[in-house]
Each structure stands twice: as structure tokens, then as C-alpha cells.
C-alpha positions in Angstrom: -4.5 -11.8 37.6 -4.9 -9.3 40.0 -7.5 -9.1 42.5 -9.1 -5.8 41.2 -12.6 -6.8 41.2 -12.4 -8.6 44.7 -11.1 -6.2 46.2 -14.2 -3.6 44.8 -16.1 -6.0 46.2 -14.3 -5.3 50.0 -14.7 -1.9 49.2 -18.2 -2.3 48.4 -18.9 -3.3 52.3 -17.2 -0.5 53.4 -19.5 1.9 50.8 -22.8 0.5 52.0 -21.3 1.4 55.9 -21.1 5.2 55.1 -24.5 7.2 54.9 -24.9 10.5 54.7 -24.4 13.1 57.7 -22.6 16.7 57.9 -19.3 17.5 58.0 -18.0 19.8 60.7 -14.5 21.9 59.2 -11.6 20.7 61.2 -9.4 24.1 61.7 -6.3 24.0 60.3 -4.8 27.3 60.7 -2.6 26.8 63.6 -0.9 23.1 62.3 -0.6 24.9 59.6 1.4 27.6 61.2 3.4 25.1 63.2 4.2 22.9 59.5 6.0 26.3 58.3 8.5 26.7 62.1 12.1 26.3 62.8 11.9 24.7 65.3 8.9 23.4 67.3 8.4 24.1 71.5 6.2 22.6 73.7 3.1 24.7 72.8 3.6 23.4 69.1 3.6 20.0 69.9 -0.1 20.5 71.7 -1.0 22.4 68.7 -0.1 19.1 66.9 -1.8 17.0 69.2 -5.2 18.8 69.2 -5.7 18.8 65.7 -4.8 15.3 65.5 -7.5 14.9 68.1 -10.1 17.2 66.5 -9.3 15.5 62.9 -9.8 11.6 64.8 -13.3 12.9 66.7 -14.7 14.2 63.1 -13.8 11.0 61.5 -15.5 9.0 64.0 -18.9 11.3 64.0 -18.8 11.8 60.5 -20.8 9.2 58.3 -20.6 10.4 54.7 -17.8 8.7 52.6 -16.7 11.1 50.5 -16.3 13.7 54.1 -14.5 11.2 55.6 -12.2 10.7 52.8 -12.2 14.4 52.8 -10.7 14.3 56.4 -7.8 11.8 56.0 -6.6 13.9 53.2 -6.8 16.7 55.4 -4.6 14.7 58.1 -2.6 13.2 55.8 -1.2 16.5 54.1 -0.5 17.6 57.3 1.8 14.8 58.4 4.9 16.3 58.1 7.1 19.6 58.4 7.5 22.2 55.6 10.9 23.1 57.3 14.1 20.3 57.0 15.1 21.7 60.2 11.9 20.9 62.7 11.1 18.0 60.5 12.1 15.1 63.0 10.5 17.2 65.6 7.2 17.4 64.2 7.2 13.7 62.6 7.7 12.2 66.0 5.1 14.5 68.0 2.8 13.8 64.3 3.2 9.8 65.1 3.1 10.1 68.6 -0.4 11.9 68.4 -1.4 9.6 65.6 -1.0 6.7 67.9 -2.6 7.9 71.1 -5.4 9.6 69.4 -6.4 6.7 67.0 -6.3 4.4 69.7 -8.7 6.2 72.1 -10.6 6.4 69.0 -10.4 2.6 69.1 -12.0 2.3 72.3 -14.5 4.5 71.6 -15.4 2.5 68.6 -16.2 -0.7 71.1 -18.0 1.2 73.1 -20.7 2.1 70.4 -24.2 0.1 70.7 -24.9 -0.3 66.6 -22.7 -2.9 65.3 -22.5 -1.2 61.9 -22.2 2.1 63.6 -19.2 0.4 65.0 -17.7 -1.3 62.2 -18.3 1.8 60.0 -15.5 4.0 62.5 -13.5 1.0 63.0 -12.7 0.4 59.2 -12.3 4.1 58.4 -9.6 4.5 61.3 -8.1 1.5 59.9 -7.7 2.9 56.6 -6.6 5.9 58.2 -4.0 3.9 59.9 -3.0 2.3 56.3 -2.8 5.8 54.4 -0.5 7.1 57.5 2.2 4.0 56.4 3.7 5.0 60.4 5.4 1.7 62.0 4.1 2.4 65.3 0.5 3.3 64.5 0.3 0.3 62.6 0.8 -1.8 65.8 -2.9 -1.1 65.9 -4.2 -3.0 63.7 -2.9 -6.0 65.5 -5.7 -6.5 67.8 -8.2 -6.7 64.5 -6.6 -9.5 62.4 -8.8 -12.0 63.2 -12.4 -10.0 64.0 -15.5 -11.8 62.3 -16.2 -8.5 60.3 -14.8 -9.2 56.8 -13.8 -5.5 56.0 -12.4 -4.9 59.1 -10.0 -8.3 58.7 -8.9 -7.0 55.7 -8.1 -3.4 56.4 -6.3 -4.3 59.6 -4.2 -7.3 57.3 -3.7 -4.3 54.5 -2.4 -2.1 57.5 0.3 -4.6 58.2 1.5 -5.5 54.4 1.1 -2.4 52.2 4.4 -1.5 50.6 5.2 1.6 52.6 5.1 -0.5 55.4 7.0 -3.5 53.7 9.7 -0.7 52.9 10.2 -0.1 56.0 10.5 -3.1 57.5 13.4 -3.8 55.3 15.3 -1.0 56.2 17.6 -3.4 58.1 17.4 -2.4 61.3 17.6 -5.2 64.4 14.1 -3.5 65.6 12.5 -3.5 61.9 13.5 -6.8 61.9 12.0 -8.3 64.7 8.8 -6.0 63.7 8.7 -7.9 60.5 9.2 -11.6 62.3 6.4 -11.1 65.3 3.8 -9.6 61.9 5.2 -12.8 60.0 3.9 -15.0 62.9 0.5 -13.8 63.9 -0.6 -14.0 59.9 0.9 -17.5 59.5 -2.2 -17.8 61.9 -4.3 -16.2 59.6 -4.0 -18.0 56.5 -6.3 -20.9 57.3 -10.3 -19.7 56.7 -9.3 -16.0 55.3 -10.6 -15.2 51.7 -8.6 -15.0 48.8 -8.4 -11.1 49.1 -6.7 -11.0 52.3 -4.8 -14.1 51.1 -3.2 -12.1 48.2 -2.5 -9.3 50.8 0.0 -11.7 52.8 1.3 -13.4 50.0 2.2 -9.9 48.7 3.7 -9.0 52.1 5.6 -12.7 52.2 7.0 -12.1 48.9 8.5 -8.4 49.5 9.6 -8.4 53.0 13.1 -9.7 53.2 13.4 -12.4 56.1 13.4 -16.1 56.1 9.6 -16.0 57.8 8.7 -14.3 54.6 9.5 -17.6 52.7 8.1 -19.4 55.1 4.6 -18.1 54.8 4.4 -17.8 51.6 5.0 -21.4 51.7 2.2 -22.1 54.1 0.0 -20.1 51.8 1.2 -22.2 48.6 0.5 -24.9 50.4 -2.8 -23.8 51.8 -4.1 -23.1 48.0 -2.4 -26.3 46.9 -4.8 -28.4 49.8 -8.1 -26.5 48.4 -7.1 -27.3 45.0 -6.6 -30.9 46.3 -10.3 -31.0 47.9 -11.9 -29.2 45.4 -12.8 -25.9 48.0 -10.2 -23.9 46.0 -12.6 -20.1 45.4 -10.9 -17.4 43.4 -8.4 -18.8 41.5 -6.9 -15.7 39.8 -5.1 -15.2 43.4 -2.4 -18.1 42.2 -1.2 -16.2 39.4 0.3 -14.2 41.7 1.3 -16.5 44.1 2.9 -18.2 40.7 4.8 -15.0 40.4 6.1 -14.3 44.3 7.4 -18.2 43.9 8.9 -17.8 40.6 10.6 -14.5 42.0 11.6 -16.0 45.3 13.3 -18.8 43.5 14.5 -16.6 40.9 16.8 -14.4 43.8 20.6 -15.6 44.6 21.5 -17.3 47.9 18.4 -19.0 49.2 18.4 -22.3 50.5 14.8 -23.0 50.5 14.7 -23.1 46.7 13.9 -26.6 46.2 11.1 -26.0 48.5 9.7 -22.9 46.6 10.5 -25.0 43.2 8.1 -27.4 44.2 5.4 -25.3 45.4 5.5 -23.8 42.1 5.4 -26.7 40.1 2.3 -28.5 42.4 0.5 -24.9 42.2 0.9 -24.6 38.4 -0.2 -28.5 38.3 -3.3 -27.8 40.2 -4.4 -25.1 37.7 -4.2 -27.1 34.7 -5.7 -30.3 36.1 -8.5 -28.3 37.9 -9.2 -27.1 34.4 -9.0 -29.9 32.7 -10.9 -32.2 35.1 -13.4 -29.5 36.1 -14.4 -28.7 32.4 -17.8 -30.6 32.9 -18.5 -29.1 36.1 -16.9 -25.7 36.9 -19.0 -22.8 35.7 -17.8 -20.2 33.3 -16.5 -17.6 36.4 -13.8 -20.4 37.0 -13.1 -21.7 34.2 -12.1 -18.4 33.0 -10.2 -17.7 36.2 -8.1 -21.1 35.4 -7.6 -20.3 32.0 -6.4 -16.7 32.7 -4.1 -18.4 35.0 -2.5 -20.8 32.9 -2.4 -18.7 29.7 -0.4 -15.3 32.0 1.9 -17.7 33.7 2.8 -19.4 30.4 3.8 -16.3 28.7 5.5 -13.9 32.2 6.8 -17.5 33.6 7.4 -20.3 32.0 8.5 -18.6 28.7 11.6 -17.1 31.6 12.4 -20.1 32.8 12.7 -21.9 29.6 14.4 -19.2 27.4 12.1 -19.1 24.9 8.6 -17.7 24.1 5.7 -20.3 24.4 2.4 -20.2 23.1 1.2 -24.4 23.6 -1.6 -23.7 26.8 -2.7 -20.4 24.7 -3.4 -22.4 21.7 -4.9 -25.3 23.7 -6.9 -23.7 26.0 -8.3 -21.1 22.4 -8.9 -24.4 20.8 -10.1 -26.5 23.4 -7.9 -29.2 22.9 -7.7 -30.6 26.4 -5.3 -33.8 25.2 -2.7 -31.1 23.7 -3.3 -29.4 27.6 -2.2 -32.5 28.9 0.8 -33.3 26.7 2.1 -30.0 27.5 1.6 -30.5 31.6 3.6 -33.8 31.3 6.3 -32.0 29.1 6.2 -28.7 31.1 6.0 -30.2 35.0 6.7 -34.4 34.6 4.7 -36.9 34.4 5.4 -40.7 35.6 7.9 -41.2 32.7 9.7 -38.7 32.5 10.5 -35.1 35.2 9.6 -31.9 33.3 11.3 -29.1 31.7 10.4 -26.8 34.5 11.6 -29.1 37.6 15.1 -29.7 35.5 15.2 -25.8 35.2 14.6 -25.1 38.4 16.4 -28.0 40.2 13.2 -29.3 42.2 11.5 -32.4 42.6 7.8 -33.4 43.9 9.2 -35.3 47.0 10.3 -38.5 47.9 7.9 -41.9 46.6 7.3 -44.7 48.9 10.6 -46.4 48.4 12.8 -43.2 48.8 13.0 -42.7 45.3 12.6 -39.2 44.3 9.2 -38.4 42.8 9.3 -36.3 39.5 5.5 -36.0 38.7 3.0 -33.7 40.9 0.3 -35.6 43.1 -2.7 -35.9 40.9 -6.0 -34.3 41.7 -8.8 -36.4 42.6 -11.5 -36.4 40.2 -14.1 -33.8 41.1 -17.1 -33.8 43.5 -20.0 -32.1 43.2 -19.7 -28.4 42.6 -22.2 -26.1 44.0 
């Protein structure tokens, strides 16, 4: 259920932006002498910034991929001290210079005529920015959340929610903390109109990083997924196995009082994907139907089989032998139906909402018969 082959597909753009050109050696003899001090003075720490500037210009001139890639290993295995004793020193001048430079690199990149010259530097300094995992070099990537360039959209999200970064973000500190809340807020504005690749990148980010506006957009993002499903828009449905999974974990850990609300989002996600491939069997093309099935068949066995206690096989067998009435019985057993609430609501103590006359509601919304798929 990952998103392997979509996100080939990102890297593809990025590919077809690199052509060839030379590589000019950036020297590394003199960081390299400065890696192996002490303890650092003055004069080491504008060593440290000129290679960092040096190694930025190349990466911005340079065109070929596999140079380029060649040059952030070269910066990146210089990004800290061989010594324990000038190691704070030369991480702090490292992500000092790291900032500065990459940002003048920034502008540089805006001020280049060819748009695909352009977006060529901007997405290799963001991946640089990514591979560097430095909490204030990824501030950077702020200011290209919500470009129309694909690529660059999702390098500057994948910045901002890759696991070193989630790491340390959760380090506990008041200033990590707020770090983590303002990121939180400007991608709850990204997760209308993105694409499910970048999706999966936030929902990863909302599951791991350990404040209550992590919760909070992973619910918006259920929700979001939940809506396309409703309206028949949904694309990429592999994405909500894991979103299935950051629930399912989420309501899985001690102490939260939002698991009611996660319960449910579970429960009308997991709905969705069964109706979507029962009701769409006439109409969705193989790609999704095979996306849907995948879904249901993984979460079956890694979920549901946890929250009942028991293995089950039912959707495997179902879906195998494309028995869509056994599919059904086993939705209305599994999530409710209007006669009875389902083994997974009663495990997880969640309804579907409230019906018209305050009653609780213990089977999910259904979804609409299908319109025309493209």
C-alpha cells in the first residue's frame, strides 16, 4: 500500500529536469582539515562557509543528475566534525552556512529566465535541504508549499515531514513544539487540491509528530479522502491503506481524547473502500479496482484481524472469488449496518454520528451510486 510507484513517478519529473553538463571538483581539502580540529577559530568557520558556498554554486550550475547527486553527497559527508570536542562548533557554523548559502541560492534560482532551468535548481536545493534533516534550513522550504510546480510542492512538503525532521520536532522542547504547530497549520492549508503523493507525505508527518495538531490534520486529511470517495473524485486509492494504518495507530495509543473521532474516521474510510469496490465494479477500470482490493484485503489482515483478536480471511476470499454479496455481508458485520453496529465500532468504542432525531447513528453514510467515470 505504499506509494512506491507514485512517488517514481515525482521522481520522474525531476529526471527529465536534469541534462547533461560538466561537473567542476568542489575542493575539499581544507573542510576536510577543519572536520579533523580541536577546536575551530574564526578562520575555520570561513573555511566552512566557503565550501558550503562553492558546493551550493556547483549545484546550481551543474545540470547532470547523477553530478549533482554526486555533490550533495559530497556536502552531506562533510556535515559534521570528526572530533567530539569541536563538534557543536562546526555543526552550528555547518547549519548556519547551510542556511545562508541555500537561501541566496534561492534567489538566485527566481532570478533565472528558463522556467525549467529554474525549477531544475529549485528542486535539487530542496532535496538538498531534505537530505541535510537541519531544523532551521528546513524553514526554507516554507515559502514553496504551495508553488504550481508539482515536484517542487512535493519536495518542499517532504522537507517538512521526513522522519529526521519529525524526530526532532518531538524532542520536547517548548521551541520544537511550536515548530511542529506553525508546520501543522500551513499544511492543514495544503490538503485541499494536492495529489495523493504529497497527501501520504502529511498524513505520515500527522501520524508521527506528537501534538494534538497532528491528530487534527490527519483528521482533515481522512476527511478530505472520505468527501472524494463520497463524490466519486477519489484518485489513488492505495494512499488510504495508510491513512487506515496512522488511524488505527492513533487510536491504538493510551490517553487520547479524540479517539471517538479517529474511530470514526476509520470506520467511514474503510466503508468507502469496500463500497467504492463494490459499487464501482461495472465502471472503475482495472488500475482501481486493484488499488481497492489491495486496500481491503492489507487492512483485513494488519488491521482488522488486531482489533478483533483473531485472524480473518472473509474480504480475501470474497474479493478472490468475486462474491460481492459475501463482500457486503462482511461490511455490515465488520462496520454496521442499519440493524445492527459492527464489530469494529463496538471494539473501538465509536459511532458514525448522531441521526436526525439525536439518536446515535451506528452504520457509515452510504455512497451514492456512481457517475460517470472517465
Amino acid at each position: 500500500m505504499r506509494l512506491r510507484y507514485s512517488i517514481f513517478r515525482v521522481l520522474l519529473i525531476f529526471f527529465v529536469l536534469a541534462i547533461s553538463s560538466g561537473l567542476q571538483a568542489v575542493d575539499t581539502r581544507q573542510i576536510d582539515q577543519v572536520r579533523s580540529k580541536g577546536v575551530l577559530d574564526s578562520g575555520d568557520f570561513q573555511i566552512i562557509d566557503d565550501f558550503f558556498a562553492e558546493a551550493v554554486q556547483e549545484l546550481v550550475s551543474t545540470e547532470d543528475f547523477t553530478s549533482i547527486a554526486k555533490i550533495r553527497s559530497i556536502i552531506l559527508l562533510r556535515s559534521s566534525s570528526q572530533t567530539n570536542s569541536a563538534a557543536t562548533q562546526y555543526s552550528e557554523q555547518f547549519s548556519e552556512s547551510a542556511y545562508n548559502r541555500i537561501s541566496d541560492a534561492f534567489r538566485q534560482a527566481q532570478g533565472l529566465a528558463s522556467e525549467e532551468q529554474k525549477s531544475r535548481v529549485i528542486v535539487n536545493l530542496l532535496i538538498l535541504v531534505d537530505n541535510l534533516e537541519d531544523l532551521k534550513t528546513v524553514d526554507l522550504a516554507r515559502e514553496w508549499l504551495d508553488d504550481d510546480n508539482k515536484a517542487i510542492r512535493y519536495w518542499a512538503v517532504h522537507c517538512m515531514t521526513n522522519s529526521g525532521i519529525t524526530e526532532q520536532l518531538n524532542s520536547g522542547t517548548a521551541a520544537n513544539s511550536r515548530l511542529a504547530s506553525e508546520i501543522v497549520g500551513q499544511l492543514k492549508g495544503l490538503v485541499e487540491g494536492n495529489s495523493a503523493e504529497i497527501i501520504s507525505l502529511m498524513a505520515e508527518f500527522a501520524g508521527g509528530v506528537q501534538i494534538a495538531e497532528g491528530e487534527e490534520l490527519l483528521l482533515q486529511i481522512a476527511d478530505m479522502r472520505i468527501g472524494k470517495y463520497l463524490d466519486w473524485t477519489v484518485d489513488y486509492e492505495l494512499v488510504d491503506g495508510r491513512i487506515l494504518e496512522l488511524l488505527y495507530e492513533k487510536v491504538s495509543s493510551a490517553g487520547l481524547s479524540s479517539k471517538p473521532a479517529l474511530g470514526q474516521r476509520f470506520g467511514q474510510l474503510y466503508s468507502c473502500v469496500f463500497q467504492r469496490y463494490v459499487k464501482g465494479r461495472d465502471f472503475l477500470g482495472e488500475r482501481h479496482r486493484e488499488h481497492l482490493a489491495s486496500v481491503l484485503v492489507e487492512a483485513e489482515k494488519s488491521l482488522i484481524s488486531r482489533i478483533l483478536g483473531r485472524p480473518q480471511l472473509v474480504i480475501r476470499k470474497a474479493i478472490e472469488q468475486d462474491d460481492y454479496m459475501g463482500l457486503l455481508a462482511e461490511h455490515s458485520r465488520l462496520l454496521g449496518d442499519r440493524t445492527r453496529p459492527g464489530q469494529v465500532p463496538l471494539k473501538l468504542n465509536f459511532d458514525y454520528g448522531r441521526n436526525t432525531d439525536g439518536s446515535k447513528r451506528i452504520a457509515p453514510p452510504d455512497l451514492p451510486e456512481p457517475a460517470e467515470i472517465e
